[in-house]
C-alpha positions as CSV (number, residue, x, y, z in Angstrom):
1,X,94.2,117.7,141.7
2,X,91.1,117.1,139.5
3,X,90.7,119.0,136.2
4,X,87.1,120.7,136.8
5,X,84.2,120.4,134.4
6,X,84.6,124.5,133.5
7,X,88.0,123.8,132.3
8,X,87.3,121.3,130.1
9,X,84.8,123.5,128.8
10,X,86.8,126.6,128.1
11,X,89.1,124.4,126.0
12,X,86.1,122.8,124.0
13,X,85.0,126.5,123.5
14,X,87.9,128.2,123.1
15,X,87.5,130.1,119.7
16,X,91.1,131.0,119.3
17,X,93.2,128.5,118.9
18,X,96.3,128.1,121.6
19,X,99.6,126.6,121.4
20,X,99.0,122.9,122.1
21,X,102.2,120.7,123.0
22,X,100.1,117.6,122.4
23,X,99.0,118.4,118.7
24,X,101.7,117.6,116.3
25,X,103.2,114.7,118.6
26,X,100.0,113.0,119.1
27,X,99.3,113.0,115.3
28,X,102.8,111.7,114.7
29,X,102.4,108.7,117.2
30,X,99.0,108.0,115.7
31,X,100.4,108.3,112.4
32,X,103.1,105.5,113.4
33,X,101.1,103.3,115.4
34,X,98.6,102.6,113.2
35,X,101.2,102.0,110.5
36,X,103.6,99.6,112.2
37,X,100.6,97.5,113.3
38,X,98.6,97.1,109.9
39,X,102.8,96.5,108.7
40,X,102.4,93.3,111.3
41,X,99.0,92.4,110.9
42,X,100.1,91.9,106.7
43,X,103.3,90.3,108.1
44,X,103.9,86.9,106.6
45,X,105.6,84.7,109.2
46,X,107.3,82.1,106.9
47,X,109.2,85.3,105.1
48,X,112.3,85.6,107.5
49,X,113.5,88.8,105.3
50,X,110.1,90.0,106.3
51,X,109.7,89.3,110.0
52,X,113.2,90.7,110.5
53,X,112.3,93.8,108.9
54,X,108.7,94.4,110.7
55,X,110.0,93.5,113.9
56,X,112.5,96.2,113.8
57,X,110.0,98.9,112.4
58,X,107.9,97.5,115.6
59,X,111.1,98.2,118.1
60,X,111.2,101.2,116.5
61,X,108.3,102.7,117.3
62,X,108.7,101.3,120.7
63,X,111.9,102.8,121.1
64,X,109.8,106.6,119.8
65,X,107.2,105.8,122.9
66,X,109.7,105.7,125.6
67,X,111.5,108.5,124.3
68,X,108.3,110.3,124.0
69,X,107.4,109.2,127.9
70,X,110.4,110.4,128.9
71,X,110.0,114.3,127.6
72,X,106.6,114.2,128.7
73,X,107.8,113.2,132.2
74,X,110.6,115.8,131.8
75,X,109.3,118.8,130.6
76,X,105.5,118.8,130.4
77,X,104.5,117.2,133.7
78,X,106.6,119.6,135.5
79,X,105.4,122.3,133.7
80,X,101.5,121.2,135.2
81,X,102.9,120.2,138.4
82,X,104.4,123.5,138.8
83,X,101.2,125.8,138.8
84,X,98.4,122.7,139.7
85,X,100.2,120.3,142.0
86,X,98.6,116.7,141.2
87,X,97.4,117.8,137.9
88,X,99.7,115.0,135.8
89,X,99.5,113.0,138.6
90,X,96.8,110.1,136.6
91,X,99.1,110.5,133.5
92,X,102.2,110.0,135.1
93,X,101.0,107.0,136.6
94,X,99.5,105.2,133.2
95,X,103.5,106.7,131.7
96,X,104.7,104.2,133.9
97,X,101.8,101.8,132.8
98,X,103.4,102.3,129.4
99,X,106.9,101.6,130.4
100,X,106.0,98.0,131.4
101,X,103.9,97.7,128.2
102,X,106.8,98.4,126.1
103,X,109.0,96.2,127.9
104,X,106.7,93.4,127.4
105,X,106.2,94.0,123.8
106,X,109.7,94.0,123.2
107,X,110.1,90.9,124.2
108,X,107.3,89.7,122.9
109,X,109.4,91.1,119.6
110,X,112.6,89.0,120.4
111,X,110.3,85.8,121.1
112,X,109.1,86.2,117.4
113,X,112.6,86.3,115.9
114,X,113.9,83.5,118.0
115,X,111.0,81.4,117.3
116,X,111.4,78.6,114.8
117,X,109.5,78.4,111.7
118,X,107.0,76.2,112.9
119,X,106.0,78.6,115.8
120,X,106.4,82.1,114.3
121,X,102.8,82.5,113.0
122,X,101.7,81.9,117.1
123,X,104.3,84.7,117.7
124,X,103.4,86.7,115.5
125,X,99.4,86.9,116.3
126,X,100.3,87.4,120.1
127,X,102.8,90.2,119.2
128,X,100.0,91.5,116.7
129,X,97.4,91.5,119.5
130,X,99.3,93.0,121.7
131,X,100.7,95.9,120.3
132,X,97.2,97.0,119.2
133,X,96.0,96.4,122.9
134,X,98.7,99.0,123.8
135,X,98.0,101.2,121.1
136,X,94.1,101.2,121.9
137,X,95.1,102.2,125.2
138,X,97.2,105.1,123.9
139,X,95.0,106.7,121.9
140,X,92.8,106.7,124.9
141,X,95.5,108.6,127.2
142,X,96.2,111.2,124.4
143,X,93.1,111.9,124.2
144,X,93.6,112.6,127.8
145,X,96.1,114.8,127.6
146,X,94.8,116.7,124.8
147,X,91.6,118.0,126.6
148,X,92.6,117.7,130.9
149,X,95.8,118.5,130.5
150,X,95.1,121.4,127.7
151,X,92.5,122.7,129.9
152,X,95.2,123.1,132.8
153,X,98.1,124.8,131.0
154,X,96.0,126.8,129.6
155,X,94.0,127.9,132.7
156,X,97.8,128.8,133.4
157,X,100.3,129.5,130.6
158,X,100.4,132.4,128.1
159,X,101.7,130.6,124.4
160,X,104.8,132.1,124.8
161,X,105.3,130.3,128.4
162,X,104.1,127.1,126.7
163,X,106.2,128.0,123.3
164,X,109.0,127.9,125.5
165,X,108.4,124.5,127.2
166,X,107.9,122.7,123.9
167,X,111.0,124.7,122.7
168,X,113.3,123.1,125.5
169,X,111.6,119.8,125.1
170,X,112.8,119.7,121.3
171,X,116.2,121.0,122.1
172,X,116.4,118.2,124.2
173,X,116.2,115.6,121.2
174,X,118.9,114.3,119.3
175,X,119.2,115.0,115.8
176,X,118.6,111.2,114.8
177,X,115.1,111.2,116.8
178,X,113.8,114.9,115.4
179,X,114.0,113.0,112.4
180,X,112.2,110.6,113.2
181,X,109.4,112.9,114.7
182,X,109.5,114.9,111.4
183,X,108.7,111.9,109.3
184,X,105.8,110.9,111.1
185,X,104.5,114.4,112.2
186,X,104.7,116.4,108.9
187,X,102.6,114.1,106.3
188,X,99.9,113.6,108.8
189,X,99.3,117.0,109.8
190,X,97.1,119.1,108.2
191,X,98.3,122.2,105.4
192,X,98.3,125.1,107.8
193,X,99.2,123.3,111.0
194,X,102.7,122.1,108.3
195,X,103.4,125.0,107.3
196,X,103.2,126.9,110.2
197,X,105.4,124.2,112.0
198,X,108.0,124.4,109.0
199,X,108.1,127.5,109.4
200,X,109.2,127.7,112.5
201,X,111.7,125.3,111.7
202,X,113.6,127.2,108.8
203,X,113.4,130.3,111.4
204,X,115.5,128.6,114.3
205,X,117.3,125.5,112.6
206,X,120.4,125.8,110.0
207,X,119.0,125.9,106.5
208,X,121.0,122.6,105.6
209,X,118.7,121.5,108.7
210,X,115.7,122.1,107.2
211,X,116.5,121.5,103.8
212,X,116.7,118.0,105.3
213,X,113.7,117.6,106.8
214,X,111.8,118.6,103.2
215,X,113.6,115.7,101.4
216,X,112.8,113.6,104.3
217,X,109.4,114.2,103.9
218,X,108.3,115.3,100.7
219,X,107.7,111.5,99.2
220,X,105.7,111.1,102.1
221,X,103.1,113.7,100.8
222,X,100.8,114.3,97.9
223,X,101.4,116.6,95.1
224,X,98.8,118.8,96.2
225,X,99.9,118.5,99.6
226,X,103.9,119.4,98.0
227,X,102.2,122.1,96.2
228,X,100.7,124.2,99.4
229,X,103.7,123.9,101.3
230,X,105.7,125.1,98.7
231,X,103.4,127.8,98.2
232,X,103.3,128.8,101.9
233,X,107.0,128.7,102.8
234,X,107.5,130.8,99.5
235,X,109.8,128.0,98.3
236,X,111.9,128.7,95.0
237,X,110.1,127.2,92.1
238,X,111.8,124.3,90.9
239,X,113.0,124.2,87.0
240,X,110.8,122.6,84.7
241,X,112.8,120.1,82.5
């Protein structure tokens, strides 16, 4: 199927703003990407408490893109395919682009912390060029989804239909990887678009729940940031000592 021209006008002019599975994610992965490969790029090679513990934050984030393939190609490409058949089709094919990619750079990963000393700066500058290749091409597919995909569940879905999909998709994720998602996605979202997603949290999740996810990411924001939260979710006002 191929996204017309209109389409991917009425989202550009779309005044109101609709619910967009892409947003928060996207930001999230961004968020980490960016992080993990400016953490590699200041990497020093001949530290070996240092390369162990950027290589893992690397595998981590790999580990967050295949998990974040995987709902896509679970509950958002279905969700296209069932109302434009071939509409995900392009994006399901660079998904499995990205699958190979992540292989690769994980063991690209386990060639760095295998290599000896001598050889670990080599391994470190391929892994470093590398990762950013993939992330370059990343940013490029979410931008993708964000405006061809977007224009074709929208064309198509009420929010609610879509508040549903991305509902499912997040009951689908274990506790150990919302967490995750939360402390990448909250700090780099703007005020209203945190708020509104916390809460929506403390509305469906146990308060002990979402109590967590405000320690998890409070030291991760500013205090003005803290401050407009606090103010919008009407939190208790903490004692002054």
């Amino acid at each position: 199927m191929k996204i017309t021209s209109k389409e991917l006008e009425q989202v550009a002019a779309a005044e109101a703003l609709r619910f967009d599975l892409y947003s928060g994610i996207h930001k999230a992965l961004r968020a980490m990407m960016a992080d993990t490969l400016l953490a590699l790029g200041r990497m020093d090679p001949g530290d070996e408490a240092e390369v162990t513990q950027v290589t893992e934050r690397v595998l981590q984030l790999l580990g967050f893109c295949g998990s974040h393939l995987s709902h896509e190609n679970a509950y958002v490409h279905p969700a296209i395919e069932a109302r434009a058949p071939g509409g995900s089709e392009r994006i399901a094919h660079e998904h499995e682009e990205h699958e190979e990619h992540i292989a690769e750079l994980s063991r690209h990963v386990a060639q760095l912390q295998l290599a000896p000393a001598a050889g670990r700066s080599a391994a470190a500058q391929t892994l470093y060029c590398e990762l950013a290749l993939f992330i370059a091409g990343n940013f490029q597919h979410m931008h993708v989804e964000e405006t061809a995909h977007n224009a074709v569940l929208w064309a198509r879905y009420t929010d609610a239909e879509l508040a549903a999909v991305h509902d499912a998709l997040v009951g689908s994720m274990p506790p150990d990887e919302m967490m995750q998602a939360a402390r990448w996605m909250v700090p780099f979202m703007n005020a209203p678009e945190r708020a509104l997603m916390l809460a929506d949290l403390r509305a469906k999740a146990p308060p002990p729940a979402f109590a967590a996810v405000l320690d998890l990411v409070r030291p991760h924001l500013s205090a003005r940031e803290w401050d407009k939260l606090a103010q919008a979710l009407e939190l208790p006002a903490e004692p002054a000592w």
